[in-house]
N, C-alpha and C positions, 0 to 999 in steps of 0.2 A: 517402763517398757523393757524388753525380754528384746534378744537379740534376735529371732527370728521376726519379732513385730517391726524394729528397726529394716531390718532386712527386707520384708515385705514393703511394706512402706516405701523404702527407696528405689525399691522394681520396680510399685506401682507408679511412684510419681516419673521415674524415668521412661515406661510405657506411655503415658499420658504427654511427656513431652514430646515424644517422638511421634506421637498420631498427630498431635498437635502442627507440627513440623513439617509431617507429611500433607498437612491440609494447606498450610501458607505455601510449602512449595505445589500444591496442584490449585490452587485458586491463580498463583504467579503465574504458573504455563497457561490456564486458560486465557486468562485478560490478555499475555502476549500474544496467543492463537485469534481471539476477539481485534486482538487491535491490526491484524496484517488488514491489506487491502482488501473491500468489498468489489463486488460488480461493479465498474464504472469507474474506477479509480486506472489508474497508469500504473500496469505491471510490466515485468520483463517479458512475461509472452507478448504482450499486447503492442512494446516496444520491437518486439520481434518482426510481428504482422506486421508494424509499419515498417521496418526496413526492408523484407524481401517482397513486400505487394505494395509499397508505395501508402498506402491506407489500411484503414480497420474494417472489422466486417459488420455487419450490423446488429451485430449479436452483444458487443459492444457497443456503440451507439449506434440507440434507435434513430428512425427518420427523422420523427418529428419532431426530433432534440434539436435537430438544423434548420433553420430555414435556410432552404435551398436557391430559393431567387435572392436574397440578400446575396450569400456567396457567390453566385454569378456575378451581380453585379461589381462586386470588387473587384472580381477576379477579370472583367470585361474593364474595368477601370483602372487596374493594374497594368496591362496589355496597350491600352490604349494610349498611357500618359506618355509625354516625353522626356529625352531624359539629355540634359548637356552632357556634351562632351569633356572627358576631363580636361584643365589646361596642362600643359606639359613645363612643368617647372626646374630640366636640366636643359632648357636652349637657352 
């Protein structure tokens, strides 16, 4: 082989490694892009809406992902129950 066939050659396969390269780094960034949180999962906005409105909107969950009379009633059984008093244990 003749030095410009060497020389070719080594271009070529150095072009080949770097598309190559270029491909595992753009399959990496999709699969991390693939893997952030979908619809329905706990994001920081979502985190957000719950601290300045106390709750989420339904846009995030749907109604009929709750049942809504089971939660009543907790939350009526919550209210309801009693609760002893601490004992005070520096007298």
């Amino acid at each position: 082989m003749t030095v410009s066939q060497w020389l070719g050659l080594s271009l070529t396969l150095l072009l080949l490694a770097l598309v190559m390269l270029a491909g595992v780094f753009a399959v990496l960034r999709r699969r991390r892009e693939d893997a952030l949180p979908k619809e329905g999962w706990l994001t920081d906005e979502m985190v957000g809406d719950i601290i300045r409105y106390g709750s989420l909107s339904g846009v995030f969950v749907p109604e009929e992902a709750l049942d809504m009379d089971e939660i009543s009633k907790e939350e009526e059984r919550f209210w309801t129950e009693t609760w002893d008093e601490s004992e005070p244990y520096w007298d």
